[in-house]
Residue frames as a rotation matrix with the C-alpha (Angstrom) as fourth column:
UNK 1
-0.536 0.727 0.430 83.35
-0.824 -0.560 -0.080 28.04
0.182 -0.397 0.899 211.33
UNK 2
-0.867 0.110 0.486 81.36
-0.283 0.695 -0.661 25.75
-0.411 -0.711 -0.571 213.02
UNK 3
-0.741 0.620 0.257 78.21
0.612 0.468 0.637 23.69
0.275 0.629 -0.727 211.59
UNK 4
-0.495 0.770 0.402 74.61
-0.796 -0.587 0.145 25.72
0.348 -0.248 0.904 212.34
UNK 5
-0.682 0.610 0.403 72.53
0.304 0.738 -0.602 23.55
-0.665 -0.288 -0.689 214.83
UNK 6
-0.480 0.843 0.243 68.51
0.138 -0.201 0.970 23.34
0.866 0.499 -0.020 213.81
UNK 7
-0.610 0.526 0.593 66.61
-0.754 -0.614 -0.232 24.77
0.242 -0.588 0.772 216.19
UNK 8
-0.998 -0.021 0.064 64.62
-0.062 0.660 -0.748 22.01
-0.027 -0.751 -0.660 218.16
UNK 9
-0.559 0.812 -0.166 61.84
0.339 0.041 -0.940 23.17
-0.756 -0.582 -0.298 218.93
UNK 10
-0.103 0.494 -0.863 61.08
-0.916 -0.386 -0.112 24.78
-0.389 0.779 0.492 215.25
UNK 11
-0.463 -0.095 -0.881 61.78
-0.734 0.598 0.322 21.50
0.496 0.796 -0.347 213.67
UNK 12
-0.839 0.542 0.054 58.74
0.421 0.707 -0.568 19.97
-0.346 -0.454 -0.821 215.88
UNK 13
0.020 0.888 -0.459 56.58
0.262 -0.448 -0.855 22.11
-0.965 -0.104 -0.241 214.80
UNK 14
0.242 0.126 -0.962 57.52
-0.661 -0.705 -0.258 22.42
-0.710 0.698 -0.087 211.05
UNK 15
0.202 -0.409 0.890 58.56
0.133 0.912 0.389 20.42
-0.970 0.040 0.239 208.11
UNK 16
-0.394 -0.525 -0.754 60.14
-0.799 -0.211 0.564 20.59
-0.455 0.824 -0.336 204.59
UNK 17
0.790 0.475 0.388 58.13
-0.037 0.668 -0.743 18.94
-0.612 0.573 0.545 201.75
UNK 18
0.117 -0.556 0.823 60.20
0.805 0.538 0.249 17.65
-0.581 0.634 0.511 198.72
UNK 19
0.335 -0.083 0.939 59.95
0.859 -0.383 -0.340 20.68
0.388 0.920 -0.057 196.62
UNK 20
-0.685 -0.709 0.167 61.25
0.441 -0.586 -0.680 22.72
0.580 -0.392 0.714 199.45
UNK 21
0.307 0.718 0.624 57.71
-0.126 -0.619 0.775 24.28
0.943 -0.317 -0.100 200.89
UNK 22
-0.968 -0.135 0.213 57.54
-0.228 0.103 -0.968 24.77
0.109 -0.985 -0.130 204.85
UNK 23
0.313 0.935 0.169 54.06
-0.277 -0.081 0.957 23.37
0.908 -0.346 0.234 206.18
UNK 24
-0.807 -0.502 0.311 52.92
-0.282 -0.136 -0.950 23.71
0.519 -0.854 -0.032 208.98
UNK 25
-0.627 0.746 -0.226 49.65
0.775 0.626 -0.085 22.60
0.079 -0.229 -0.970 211.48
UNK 26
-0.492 0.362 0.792 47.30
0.231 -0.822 0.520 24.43
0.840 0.438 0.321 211.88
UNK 27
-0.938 -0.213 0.272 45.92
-0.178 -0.376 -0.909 26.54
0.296 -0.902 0.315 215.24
UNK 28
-0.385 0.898 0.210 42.70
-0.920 -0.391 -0.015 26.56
0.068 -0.199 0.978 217.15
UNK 29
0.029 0.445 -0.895 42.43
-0.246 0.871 0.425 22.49
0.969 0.208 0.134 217.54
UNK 30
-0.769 -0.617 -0.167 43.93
-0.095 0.368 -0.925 22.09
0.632 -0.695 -0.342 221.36
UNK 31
-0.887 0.353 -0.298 40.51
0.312 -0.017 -0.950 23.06
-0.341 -0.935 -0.095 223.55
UNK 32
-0.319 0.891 -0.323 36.94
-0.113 -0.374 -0.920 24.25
-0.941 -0.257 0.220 223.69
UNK 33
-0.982 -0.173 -0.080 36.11
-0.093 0.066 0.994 22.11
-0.167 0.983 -0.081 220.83
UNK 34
-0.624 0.752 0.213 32.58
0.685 0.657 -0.314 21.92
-0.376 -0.050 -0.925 221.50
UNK 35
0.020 0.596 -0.802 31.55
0.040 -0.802 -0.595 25.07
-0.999 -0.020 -0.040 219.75
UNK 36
-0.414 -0.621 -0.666 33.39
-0.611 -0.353 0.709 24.47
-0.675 0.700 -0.233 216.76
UNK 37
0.558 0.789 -0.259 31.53
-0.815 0.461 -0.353 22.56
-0.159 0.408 0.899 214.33
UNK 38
0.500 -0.349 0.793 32.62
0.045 0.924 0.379 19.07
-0.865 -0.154 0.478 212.89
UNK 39
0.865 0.354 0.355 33.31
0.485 -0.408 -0.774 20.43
-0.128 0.842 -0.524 210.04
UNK 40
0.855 -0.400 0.330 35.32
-0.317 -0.907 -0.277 23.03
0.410 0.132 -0.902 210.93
UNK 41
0.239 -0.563 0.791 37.39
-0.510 0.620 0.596 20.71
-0.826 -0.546 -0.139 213.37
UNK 42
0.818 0.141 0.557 37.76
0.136 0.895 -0.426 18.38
-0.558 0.424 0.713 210.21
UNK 43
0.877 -0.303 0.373 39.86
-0.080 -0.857 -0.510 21.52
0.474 0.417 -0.775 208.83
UNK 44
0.531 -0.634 0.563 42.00
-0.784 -0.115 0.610 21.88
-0.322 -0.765 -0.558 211.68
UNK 45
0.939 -0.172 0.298 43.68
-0.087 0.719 0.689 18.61
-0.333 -0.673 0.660 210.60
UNK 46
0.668 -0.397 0.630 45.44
0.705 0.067 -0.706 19.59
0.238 0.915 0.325 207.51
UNK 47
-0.149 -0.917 -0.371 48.75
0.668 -0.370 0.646 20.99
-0.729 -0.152 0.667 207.15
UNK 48
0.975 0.084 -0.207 48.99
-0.026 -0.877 -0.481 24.54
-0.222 0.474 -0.852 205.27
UNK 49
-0.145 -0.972 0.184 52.34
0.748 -0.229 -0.623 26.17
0.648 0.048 0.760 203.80
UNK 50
-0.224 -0.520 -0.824 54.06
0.773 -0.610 0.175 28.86
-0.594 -0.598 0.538 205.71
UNK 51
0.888 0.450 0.094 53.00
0.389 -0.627 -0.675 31.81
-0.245 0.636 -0.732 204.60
UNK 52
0.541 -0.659 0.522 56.09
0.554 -0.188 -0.811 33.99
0.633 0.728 0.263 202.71
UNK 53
0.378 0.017 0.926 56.26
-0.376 -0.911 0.170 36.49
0.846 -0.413 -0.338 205.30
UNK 54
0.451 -0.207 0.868 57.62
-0.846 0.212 0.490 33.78
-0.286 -0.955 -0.080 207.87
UNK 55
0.975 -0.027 0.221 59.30
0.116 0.911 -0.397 31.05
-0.191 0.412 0.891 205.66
UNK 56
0.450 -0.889 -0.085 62.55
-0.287 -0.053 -0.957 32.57
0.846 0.455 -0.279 205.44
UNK 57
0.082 0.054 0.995 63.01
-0.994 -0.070 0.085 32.63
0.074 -0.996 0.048 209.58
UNK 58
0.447 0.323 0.834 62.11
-0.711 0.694 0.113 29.37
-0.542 -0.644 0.540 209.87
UNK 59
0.936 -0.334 0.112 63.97
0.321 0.679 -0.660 27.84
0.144 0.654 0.743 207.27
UNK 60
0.141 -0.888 0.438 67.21
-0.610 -0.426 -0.668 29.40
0.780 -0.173 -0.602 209.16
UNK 61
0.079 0.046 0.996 66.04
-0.982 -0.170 0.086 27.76
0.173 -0.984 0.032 211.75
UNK 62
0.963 0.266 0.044 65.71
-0.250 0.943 -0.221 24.33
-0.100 0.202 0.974 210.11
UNK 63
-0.455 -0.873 0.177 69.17
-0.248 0.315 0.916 24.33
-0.855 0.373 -0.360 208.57
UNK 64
-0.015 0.260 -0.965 69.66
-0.988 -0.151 -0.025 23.71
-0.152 0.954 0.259 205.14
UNK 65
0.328 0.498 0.803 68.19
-0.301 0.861 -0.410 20.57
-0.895 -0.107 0.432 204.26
């Protein structure tokens, strides 16, 4: 059986910390930033985990690391 590719376009937009987590960025930074506070934009830079409910998917998609 052939190797499993990773999935391109998931593995731009995701990443595998050392202990195995998935983080990801985070939404709502791309446009109409002039309402948002500075604050709140300061937020926007940090990486979250994947929530559970979408971490298995996407870590099929990564390949096993």
């Amino acid at each position: 059986m052939p190797k499993m590719k990773t999935h391109k376009g998931t593995a731009k937009r995701f990443r595998r910390t050392g202990t195995g987590k998935i983080m990801r960025a985070k939404a709502f930074k791309s446009h109409i930033l002039t309402k948002k506070s500075p604050k709140r934009i300061r937020g926007f830079r940090k990486e979250t985990e994947l929530d559970a409910a979408h971490t298995k998917f996407v870590s099929v998609r990564l390949g096993k690391n």
